[in-house]
C-alpha positions as CSV (number, residue, x, y, z in Angstrom):
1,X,18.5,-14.6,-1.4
2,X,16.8,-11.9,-3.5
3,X,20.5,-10.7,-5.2
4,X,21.0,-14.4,-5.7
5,X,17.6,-14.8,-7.6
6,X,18.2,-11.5,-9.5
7,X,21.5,-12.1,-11.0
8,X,20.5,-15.5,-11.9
9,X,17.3,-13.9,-13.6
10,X,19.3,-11.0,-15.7
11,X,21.7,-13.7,-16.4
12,X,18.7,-15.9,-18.2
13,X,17.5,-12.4,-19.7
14,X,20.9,-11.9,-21.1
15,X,20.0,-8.3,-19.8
16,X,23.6,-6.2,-19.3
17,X,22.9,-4.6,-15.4
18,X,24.7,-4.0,-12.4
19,X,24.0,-4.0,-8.6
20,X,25.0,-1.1,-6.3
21,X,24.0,-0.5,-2.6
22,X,22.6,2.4,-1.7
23,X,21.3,3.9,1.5
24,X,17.6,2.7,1.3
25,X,15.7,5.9,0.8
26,X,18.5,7.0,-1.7
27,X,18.0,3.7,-3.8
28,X,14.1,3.5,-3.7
29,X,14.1,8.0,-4.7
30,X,16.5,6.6,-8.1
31,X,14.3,3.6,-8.8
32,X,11.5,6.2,-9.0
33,X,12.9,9.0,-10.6
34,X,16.0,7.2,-12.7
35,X,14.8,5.2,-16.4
36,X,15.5,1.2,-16.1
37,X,16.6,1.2,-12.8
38,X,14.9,-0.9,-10.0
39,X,15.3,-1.3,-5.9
40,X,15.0,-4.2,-4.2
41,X,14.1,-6.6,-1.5
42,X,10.9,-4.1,-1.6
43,X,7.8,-4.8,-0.5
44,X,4.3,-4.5,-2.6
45,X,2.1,-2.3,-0.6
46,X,-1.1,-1.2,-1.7
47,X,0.3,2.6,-1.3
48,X,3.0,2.0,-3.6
49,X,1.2,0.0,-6.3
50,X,1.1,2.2,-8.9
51,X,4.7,4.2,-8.3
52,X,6.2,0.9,-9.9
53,X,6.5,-1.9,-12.1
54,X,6.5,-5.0,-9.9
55,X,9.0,-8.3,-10.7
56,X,8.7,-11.1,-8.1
57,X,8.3,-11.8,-5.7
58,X,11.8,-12.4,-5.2
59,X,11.7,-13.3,-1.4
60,X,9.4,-13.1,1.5
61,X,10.0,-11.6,4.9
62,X,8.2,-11.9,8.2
63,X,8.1,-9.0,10.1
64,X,9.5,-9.2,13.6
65,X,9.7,-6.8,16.7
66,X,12.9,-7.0,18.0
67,X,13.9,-5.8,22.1
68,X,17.0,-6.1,24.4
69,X,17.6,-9.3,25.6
70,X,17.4,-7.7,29.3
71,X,14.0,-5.8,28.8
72,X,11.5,-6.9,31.3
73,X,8.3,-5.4,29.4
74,X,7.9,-8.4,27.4
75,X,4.9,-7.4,25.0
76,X,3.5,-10.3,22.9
77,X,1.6,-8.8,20.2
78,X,1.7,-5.2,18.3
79,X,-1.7,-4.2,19.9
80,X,0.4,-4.3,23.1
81,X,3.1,-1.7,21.2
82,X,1.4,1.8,21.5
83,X,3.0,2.9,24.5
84,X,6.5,2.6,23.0
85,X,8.8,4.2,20.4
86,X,9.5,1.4,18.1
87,X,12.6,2.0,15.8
88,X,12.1,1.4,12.1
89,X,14.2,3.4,9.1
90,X,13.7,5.7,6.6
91,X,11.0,4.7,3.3
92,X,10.8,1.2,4.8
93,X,7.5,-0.6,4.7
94,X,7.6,-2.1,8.1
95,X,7.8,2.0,9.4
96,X,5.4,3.4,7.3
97,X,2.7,0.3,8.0
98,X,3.4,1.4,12.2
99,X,2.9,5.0,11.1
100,X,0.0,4.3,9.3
101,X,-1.5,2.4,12.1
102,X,-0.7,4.9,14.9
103,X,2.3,3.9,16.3
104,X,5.3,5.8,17.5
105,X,8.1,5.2,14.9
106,X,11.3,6.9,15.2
107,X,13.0,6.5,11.5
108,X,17.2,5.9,10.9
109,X,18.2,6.9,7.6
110,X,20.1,2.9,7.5
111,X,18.3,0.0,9.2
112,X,22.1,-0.6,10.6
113,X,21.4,1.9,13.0
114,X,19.0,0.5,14.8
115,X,20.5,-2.5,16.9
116,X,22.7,0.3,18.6
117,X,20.1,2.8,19.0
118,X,17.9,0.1,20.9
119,X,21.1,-0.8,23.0
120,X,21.3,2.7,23.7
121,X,17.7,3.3,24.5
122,X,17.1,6.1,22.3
123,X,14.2,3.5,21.0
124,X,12.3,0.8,22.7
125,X,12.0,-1.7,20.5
126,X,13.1,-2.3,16.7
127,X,10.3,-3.4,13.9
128,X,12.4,-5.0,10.8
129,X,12.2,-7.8,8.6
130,X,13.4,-11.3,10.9
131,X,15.8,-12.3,9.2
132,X,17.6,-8.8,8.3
133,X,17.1,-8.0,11.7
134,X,19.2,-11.0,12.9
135,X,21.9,-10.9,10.3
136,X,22.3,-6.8,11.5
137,X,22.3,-8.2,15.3
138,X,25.6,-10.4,14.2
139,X,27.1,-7.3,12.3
140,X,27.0,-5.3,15.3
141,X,28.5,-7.7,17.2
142,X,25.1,-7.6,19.6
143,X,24.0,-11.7,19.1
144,X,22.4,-12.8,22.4
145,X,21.9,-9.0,23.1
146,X,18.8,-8.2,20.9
147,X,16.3,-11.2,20.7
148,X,13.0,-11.1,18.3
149,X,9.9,-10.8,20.4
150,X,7.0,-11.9,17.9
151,X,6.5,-11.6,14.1
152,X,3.5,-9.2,13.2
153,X,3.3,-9.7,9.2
154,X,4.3,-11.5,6.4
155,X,5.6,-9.7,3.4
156,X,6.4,-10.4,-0.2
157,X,9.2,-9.2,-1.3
158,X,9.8,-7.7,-4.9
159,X,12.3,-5.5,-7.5
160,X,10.4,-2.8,-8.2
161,X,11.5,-0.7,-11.6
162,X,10.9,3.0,-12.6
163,X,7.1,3.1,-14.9
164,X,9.2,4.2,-17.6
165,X,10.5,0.1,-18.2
166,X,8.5,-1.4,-21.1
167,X,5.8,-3.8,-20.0
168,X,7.0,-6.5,-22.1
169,X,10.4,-6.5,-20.3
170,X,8.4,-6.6,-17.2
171,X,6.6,-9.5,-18.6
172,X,9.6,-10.9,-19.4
173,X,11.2,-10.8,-16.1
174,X,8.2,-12.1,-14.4
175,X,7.9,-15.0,-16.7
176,X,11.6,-15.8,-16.4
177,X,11.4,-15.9,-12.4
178,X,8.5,-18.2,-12.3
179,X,10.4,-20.6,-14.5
180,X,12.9,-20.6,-12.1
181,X,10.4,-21.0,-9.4
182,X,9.3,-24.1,-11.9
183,X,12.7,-25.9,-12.2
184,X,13.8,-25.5,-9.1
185,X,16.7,-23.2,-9.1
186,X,14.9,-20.5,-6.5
187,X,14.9,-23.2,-3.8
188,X,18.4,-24.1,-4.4
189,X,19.2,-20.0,-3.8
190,X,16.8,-20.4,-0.9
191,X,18.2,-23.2,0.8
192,X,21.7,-22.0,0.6
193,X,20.7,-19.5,3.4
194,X,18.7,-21.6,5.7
């Protein structure tokens, strides 16, 4: 959803860009250190506020605990999560809001990793956005294996740029997305995935 809505807003920017994928932590260390270059999905948290310039949101993502389908412990709510090592991945929000909070997190470098890391029980459960979570369960080849357990948090989702882009091209972006927003064209790119 978010690529969809990005190309379709450099497109009405007539901005010249291109979109590579990079291991997260790798992509969200350029977007800070590299001129004109921005990381996405990402999500706005106050701790990372003022390392960007935000554009979005772009999409929104519930946070989900995910668990073998076989695993009889069965929590229902993250309060009930603090005896367990809960998988998340490297300069992810979803990790470093369980770090924050006290939780056991043990970090992957690529979110990819985790689906067979819970299968192998080097990790009890696996905190990730719902739907990345499931689309990674059917890469694996592990549908009907990993199940979500409960969502714990909604999240906006944005492109955040390096400081050093201009304000008004931030402006611009911003004010170009909510058009879209406006006539229509994000729920198109939105229902396309539902």
């Amino acid at each position: 959803i978010a690529v969809d809505k990005v190309v379709e807003l450099m497109h009405r920017a007539h901005e010249p860009f291109t979109i590579t994928a990079y291991p997260w932590a790798r992509a969200y260390q350029m977007a800070l250190q590299t001129d004109d270059t921005c990381v996405f999905s990402t999500s706005r948290t106050p701790e990372r506020e003022d390392l960007f310039s935000w554009i979005g949101p772009v999409a929104h993502s519930d946070w989900a605990m995910f668990s073998r389908v076989d695993d009889k412990r069965k929590p229902k709510a993250l309060d009930d999560m603090h005896a367990y090592t809960i998988g998340g991945y490297s300069n992810d929000a979803t990790g470093e809001y369980l770090k924050l909070h006290g939780y056991k997190v043990n970090l992957a470098v690529n979110d990819s990793d985790n689906p067979q890391k819970l299968m192998n029980g080097h990790i009890d459960y696996w905190a990730t956005g719902e739907l990345l979570g499931k689309y990674l369960i059917g890469k694996a080849g592990l549908t009907g294996q990993i199940v979500p357990l409960f969502k714990f948090k909604l999240s906006e989702l944005y492109v955040a740029c390096n400081r050093s882009m201009s304000p008004q091209r931030i402006e611009k972006f911003n004010h170009i997305l909510k058009e879209m927003n406006h006539d229509g064209s994000s729920e198109l790119i939105e229902k396309k995935y539902q």
